[in-house]
C-alpha positions in Angstrom: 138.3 96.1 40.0 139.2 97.6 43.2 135.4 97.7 44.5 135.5 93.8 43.3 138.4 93.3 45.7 136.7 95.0 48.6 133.3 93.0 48.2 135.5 89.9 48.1 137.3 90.6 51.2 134.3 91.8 52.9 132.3 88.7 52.4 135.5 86.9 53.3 136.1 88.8 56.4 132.1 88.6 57.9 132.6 84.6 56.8 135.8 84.2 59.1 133.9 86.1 62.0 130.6 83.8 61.7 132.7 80.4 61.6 134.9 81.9 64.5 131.9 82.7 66.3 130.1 79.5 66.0 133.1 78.0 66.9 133.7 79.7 70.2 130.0 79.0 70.8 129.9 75.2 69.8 133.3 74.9 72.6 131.1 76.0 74.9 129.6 72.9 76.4 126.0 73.2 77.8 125.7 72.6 81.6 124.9 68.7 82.2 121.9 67.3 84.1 123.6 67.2 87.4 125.3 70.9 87.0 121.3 72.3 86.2 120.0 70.2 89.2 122.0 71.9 91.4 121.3 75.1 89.9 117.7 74.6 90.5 118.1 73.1 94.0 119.7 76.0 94.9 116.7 78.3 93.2 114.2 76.2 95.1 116.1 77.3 98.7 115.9 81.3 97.5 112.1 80.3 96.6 111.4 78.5 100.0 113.0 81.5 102.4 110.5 83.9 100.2 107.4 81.5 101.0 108.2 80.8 104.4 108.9 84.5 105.3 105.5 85.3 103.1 103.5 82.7 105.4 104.6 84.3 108.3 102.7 87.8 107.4 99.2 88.7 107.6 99.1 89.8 104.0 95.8 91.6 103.0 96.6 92.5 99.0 94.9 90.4 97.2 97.7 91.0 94.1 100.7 90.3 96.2 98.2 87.1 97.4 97.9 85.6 93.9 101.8 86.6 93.3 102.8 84.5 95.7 100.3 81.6 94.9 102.0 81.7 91.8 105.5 81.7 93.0 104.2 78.4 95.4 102.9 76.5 92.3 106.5 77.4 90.7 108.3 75.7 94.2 106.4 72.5 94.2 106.8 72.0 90.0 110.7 72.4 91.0 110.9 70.1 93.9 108.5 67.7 92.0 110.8 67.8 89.0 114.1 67.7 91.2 112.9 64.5 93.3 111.8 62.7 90.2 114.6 63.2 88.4 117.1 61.9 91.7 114.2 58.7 92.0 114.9 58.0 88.0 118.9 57.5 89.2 117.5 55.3 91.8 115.3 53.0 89.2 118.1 52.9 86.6 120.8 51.5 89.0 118.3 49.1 90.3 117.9 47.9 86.1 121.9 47.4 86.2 122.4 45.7 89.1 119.2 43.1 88.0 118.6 42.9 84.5 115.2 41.1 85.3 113.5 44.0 86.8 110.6 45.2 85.6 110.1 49.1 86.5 106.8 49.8 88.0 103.5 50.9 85.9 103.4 53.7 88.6 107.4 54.8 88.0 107.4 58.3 89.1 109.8 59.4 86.3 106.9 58.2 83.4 105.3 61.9 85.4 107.3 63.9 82.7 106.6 61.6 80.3 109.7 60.8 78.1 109.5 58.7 75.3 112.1 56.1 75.6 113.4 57.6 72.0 114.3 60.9 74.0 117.9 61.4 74.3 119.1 63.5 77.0 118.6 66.6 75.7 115.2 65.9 75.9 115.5 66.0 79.8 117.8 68.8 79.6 114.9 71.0 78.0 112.7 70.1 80.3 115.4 71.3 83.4 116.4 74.3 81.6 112.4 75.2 81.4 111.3 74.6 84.9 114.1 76.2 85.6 113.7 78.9 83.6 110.2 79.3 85.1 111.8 79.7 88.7 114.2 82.4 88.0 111.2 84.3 86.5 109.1 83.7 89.3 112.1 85.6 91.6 113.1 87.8 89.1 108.9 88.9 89.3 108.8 88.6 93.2 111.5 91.0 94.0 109.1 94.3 95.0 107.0 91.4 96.6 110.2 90.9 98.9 110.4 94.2 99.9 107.0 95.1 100.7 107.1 91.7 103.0 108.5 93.5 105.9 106.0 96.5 105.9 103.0 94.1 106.6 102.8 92.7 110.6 103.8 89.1 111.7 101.0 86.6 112.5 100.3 86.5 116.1 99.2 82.9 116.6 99.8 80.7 120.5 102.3 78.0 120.2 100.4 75.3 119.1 98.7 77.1 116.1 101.9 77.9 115.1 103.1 74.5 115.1 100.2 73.7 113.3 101.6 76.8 110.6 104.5 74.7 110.7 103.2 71.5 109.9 100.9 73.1 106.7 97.4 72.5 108.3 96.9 74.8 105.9 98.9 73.5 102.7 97.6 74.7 99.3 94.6 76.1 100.8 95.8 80.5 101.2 94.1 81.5 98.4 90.3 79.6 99.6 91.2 80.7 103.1 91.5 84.8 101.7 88.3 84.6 99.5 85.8 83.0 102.8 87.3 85.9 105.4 86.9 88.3 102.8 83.1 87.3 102.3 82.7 87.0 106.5 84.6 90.4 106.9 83.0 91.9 103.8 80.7 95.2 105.4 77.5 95.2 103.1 74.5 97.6 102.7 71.2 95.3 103.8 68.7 94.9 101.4 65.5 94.0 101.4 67.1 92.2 105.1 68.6 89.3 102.7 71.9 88.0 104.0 74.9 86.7 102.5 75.6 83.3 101.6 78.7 81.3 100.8 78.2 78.0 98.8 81.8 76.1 99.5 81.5 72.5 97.4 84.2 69.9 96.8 84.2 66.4 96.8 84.3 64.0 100.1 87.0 65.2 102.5 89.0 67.7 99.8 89.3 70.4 103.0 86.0 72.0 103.3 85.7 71.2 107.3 89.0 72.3 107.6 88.7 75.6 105.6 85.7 76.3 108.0 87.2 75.6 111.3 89.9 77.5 110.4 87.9 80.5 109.4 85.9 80.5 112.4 88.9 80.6 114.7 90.3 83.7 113.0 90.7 86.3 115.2 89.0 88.7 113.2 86.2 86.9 112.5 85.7 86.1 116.2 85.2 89.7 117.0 83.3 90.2 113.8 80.7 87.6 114.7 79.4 87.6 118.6 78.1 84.1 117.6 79.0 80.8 115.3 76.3 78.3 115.3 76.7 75.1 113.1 74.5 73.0 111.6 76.6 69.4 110.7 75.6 66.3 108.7 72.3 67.5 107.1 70.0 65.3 105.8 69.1 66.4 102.2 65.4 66.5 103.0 65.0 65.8 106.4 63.5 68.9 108.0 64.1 67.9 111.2 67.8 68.2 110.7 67.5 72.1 109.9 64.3 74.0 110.2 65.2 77.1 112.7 68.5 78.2 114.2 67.1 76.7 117.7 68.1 73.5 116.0 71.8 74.0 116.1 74.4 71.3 116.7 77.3 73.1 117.9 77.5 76.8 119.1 81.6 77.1 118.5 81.5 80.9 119.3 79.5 83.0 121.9 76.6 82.7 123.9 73.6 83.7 125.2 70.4 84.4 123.1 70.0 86.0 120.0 70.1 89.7 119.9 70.9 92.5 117.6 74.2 91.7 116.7 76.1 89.6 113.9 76.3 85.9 113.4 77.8 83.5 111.6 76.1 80.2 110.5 77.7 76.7 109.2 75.7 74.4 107.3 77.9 71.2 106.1 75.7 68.6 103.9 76.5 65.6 102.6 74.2 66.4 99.6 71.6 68.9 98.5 69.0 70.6 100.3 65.1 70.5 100.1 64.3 74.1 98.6 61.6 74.4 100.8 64.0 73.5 103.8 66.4 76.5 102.9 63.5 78.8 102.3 62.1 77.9 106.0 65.4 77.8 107.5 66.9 81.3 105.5 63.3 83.2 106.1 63.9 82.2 110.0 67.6 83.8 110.0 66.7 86.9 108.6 64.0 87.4 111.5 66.3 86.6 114.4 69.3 88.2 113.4 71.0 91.3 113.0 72.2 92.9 109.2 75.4 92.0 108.6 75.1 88.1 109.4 76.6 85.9 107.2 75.7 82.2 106.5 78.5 79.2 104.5 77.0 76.2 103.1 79.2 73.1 102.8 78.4 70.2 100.3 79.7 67.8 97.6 76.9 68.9 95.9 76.9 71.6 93.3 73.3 72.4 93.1 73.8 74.4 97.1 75.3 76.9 94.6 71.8 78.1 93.3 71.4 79.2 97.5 74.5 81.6 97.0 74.2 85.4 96.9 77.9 85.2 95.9 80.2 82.9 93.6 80.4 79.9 95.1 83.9 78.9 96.1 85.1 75.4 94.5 87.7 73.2 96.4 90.0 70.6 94.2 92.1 68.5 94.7 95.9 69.6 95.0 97.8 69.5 91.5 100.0 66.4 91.4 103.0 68.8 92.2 101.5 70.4 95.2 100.4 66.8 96.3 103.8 65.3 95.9 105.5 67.8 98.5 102.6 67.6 101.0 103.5 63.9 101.2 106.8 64.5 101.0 106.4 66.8 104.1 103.9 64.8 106.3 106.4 61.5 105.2 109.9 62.7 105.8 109.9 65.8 107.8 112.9 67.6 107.6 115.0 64.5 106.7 116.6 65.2 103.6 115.5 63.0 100.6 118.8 62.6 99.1 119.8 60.4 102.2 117.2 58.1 101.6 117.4 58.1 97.6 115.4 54.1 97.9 112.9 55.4 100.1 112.5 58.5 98.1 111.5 56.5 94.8 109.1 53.9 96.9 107.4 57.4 98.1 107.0 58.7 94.9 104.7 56.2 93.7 103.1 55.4 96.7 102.1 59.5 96.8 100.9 58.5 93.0 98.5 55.6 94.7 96.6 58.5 96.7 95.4 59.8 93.8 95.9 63.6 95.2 93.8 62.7 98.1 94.5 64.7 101.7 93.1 61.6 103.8 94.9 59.0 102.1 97.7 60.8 102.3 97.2 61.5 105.5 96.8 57.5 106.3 99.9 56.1 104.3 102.3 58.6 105.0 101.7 57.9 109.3 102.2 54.0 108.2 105.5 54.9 106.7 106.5 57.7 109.0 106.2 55.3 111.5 109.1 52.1 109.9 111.8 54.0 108.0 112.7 50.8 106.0 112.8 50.5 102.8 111.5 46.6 102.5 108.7 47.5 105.0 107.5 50.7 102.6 108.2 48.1 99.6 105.4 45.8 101.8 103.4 48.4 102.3 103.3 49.8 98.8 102.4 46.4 97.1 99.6 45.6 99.6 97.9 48.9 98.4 98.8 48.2 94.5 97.0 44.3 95.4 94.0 45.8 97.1 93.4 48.2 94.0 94.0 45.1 92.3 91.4 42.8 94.3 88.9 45.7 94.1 88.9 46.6 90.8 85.8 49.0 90.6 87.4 50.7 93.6 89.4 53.3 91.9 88.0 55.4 89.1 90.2 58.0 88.2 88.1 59.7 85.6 86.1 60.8 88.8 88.6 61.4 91.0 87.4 58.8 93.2 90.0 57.0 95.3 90.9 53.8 96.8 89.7 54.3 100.2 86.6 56.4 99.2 84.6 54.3 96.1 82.7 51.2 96.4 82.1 49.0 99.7 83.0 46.6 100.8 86.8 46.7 100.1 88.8 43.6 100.5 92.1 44.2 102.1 93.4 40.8 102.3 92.9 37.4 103.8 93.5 36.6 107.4 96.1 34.4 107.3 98.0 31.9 105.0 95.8 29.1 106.6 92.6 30.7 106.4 90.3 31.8 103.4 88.5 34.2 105.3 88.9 37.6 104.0 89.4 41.4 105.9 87.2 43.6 104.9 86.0 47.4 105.3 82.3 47.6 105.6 82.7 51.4 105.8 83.7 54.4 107.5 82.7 57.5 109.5 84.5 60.5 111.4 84.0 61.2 114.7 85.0 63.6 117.5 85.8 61.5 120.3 87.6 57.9 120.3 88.0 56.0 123.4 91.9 56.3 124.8 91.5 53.9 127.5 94.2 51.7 127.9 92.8 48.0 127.5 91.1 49.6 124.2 94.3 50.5 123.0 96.0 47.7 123.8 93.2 45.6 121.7 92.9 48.1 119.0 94.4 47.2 115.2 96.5 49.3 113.8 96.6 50.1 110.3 99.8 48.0 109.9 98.1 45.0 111.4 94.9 45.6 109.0 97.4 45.1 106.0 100.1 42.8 107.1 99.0 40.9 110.2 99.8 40.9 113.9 100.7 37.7 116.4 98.8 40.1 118.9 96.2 40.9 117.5 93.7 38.4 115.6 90.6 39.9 114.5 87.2 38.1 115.1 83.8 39.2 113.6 83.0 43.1 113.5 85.4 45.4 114.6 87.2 49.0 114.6 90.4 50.6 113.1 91.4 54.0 113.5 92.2 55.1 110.3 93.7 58.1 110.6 93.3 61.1 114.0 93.9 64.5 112.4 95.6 67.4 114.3 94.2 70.2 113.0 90.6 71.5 113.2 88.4 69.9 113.8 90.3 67.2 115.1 88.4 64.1 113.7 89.0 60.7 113.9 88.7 58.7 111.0 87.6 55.2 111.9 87.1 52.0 109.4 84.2 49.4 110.4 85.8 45.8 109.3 84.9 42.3 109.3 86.2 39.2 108.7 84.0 37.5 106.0 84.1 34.3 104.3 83.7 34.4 100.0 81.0 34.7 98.9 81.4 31.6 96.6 82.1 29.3 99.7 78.8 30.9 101.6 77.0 30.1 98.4 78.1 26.5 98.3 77.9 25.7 101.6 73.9 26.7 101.9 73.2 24.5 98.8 75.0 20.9 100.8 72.8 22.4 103.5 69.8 22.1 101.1 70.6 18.9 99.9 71.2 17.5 102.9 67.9 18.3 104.4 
């Protein structure tokens, strides 16, 4: 009876601790939404001092490299999730105050993807695990931190490091580590073969700028006594790249050829003839010294078969890393929760660029340059219409986008009087644009290409700079444009013609 008793109460007893326990642990309420965006916001500061201080060393461990690419990708998933969420506030006040809007097909909340059946725990989980994901990323960074001060600061001039500043570089440490660890690489000759880089990626992903950035390394300037490049290759043209006495540019060095090292920059648009690279490779390993080192450049993937390494594959930036570089090159340091409106048009305008450096490049100096949010709202419908108007323009199964696919676009028509339309016959890069001051003065603008100009009127063929970069190799990126009648009114005005005559 007495052991009964004592089962009884001690099944009792461990039944009174479980409900108290679950009852202490129910009171507690979970943090809300606003309480864990703070909490992150103030993760993503900790993360940013680490990066900025890690970009500011010459850091030559590949491990502690790919740490803190790691710990990057974790800071741009934060401030992607922390911005969409603030937009979302901005989108749902705009649905209560007018009951008739219709959210856009581009809302930069749908990039999380909530059903609208998800309650807001749903969103909570999806906090707590991006958050979660940052404090691991510290908590896994902390010898990182320490070892930071035992490697040397970067000694760059001024303007490079404004250029630091302004991430010339962004997204791009980890490609920039593997091509000056092929350059600087010390290899045993054989057979006098040299080594060769294949860098692909599609149109205007980076690859120029990896290069030019590679080649004004310090280290590779004194590892190389010469860098010759070779630019624009035709794909069989052997006229375009037969012996190194056909060089372009010579961006390093001088004087002939001798026993020493060189570096040599091929940059196609496509392949190459095989017989061309056998000419061309058999007539560097004659004239130059062991140790030489050659890069080939191309949207094509078959220059990887020329590769006496793995070739090196540039993408596009994730959606996350993407967001922030437009963020950056849009707002500067002006803090996006003082411009919650112009945050939320920016979000899907960055989601119209389709991950693209040069179109971000192009939109974010339009906006940049008007800080108003009915101007970006202009801005960011005229691109939606000319995606609209060109509608085998964007493919994003290929990754193609809306400044890069078929020609010619259609931008718009010239006035409300006229139906004559805008269009961009095509475009080019270039080193050198004319600054003069009547050409600037008659030059359109990228504003007046989309929305008009009482200065300006265009008239038959002309140019628009599209875009002038900063950073090596300081291109500018023109559009060709020209005001053309419809096709359907040429059409029906050559068959009056006809019957007339």
């Amino acid at each position: 009876m007495a052991m009964f008793l004592s089962s009884i109460l001690s099944e009792f007893t461990s039944r009174s601790i479980s409900f108290l326990i679950d009852k202490c642990l129910t009171s507690i309420s979970p943090p809300t939404v606003e309480e864990t965006l703070s909490n992150l916001q103030r993760l993503l500061c900790r993360v940013h001092i680490i990066v900025d201080e890690a970009d500011e060393r010459h850091i030559s461990n590949h491990a502690m490299m790919r740490q803190l690419s790691q710990l990057r990708k974790e800071m741009y998933r934060g401030y992607h999730t922390l911005d969409t969420f603030r937009c979302r506030g901005v989108h749902e006040e705009e649905n209560r105050v007018s009951p008739s809007f219709t959210p856009s097909n581009f809302n930069p909340a749908k990039r999380i993807r909530f059903s609208s059946s998800d309650s807001s725990s749903s969103e909570q989980g999806h906090l707590l695990e991006v958050l979660g994901c940052l404090e691991a990323a510290i908590r896994d960074t902390s010898e990182l931190v320490l070892f930071l001060s035992g490697y040397p600061r970067r000694c760059r001039q001024p303007y490079s490091m404004y250029l630091l500043l302004d991430k010339c570089m962004f997204g791009r440490q980890m490609e920039m580590e593997q091509i000056l660890g092929f350059l600087l690489q010390e290899e045993a000759p054989i057979d006098g073969n040299l080594g060769v880089l294949p860098i692909v990626g599609r149109r205007r992903v980076g690859k120029s700028t990896l290069i030019e950035h590679a080649c004004n390394n310090e280290r590779v300037r004194t590892h190389f006594c010469r860098i010759m490049c070779f630019r624009r290759c035709g794909t069989k043209d052997e006229r375009t790249v037969a012996t190194l006495s056909d060089c372009d540019v010579i961006k390093h060095g001088s004087g002939a050829i001798g026993d020493e090292r060189i570096l040599v920059i091929i940059e196609l648009v496509g392949d190459m003839d095989e017989d061309v690279w056998r000419k061309f490779y058999s007539d560097c390993k004659h004239h130059v010294a062991g140790g030489s080192k050659i890069i080939v450049a191309s949207r094509s993937e078959k220059i990887s078969r020329f590769g006496t390494t793995q070739p090196l594959e540039v993408k596009l930036l994730t959606p996350e890393e993407h967001w922030y570089f437009f963020k950056v090159r849009t707002f500067g340091s002006t803090d996006l929760a003082d411009h919650p409106k112009l945050a939320s048009i920016a979000m899907d305008m960055a989601r119209e660029t389709n991950r693209d450096f040069f179109c971000a490049s192009v939109v974010s100096a339009l906006l940049k340059a008007n800080f108003d949010a009915h101007f970006w709202s202009m801005a960011l419908a005229s691109v939606k219409k000319i995606k609209r108007i060109n509608p085998l323009l964007y493919r994003e199964e290929k990754g193609a986008d809306f400044l890069q696919g078929f020609k010619p676009i259609n931008v718009r028509i010239v006035n409300k009087t006229s139906v004559e339309n805008l269009v961009i016959l095509h475009d080019y890069e270039t080193g050198f644009v004319r600054e003069t001051a009547q050409n600037e003065g008659s030059q359109m603008t990228i504003r007046d290409l989309l929305f008009g100009s009482n200065n300006v009127r265009p008239r038959g063929r002309f140019e628009v700079v599209a875009c002038r970069s900063h950073i090596p190799p300081n291109y500018s990126y023109m559009w060709e444009c020209e005001v053309r009648r419809p096709q359907r009114m040429i059409s029906r005005r050559k068959r009056t013609q006809q019957i007339q005559s």
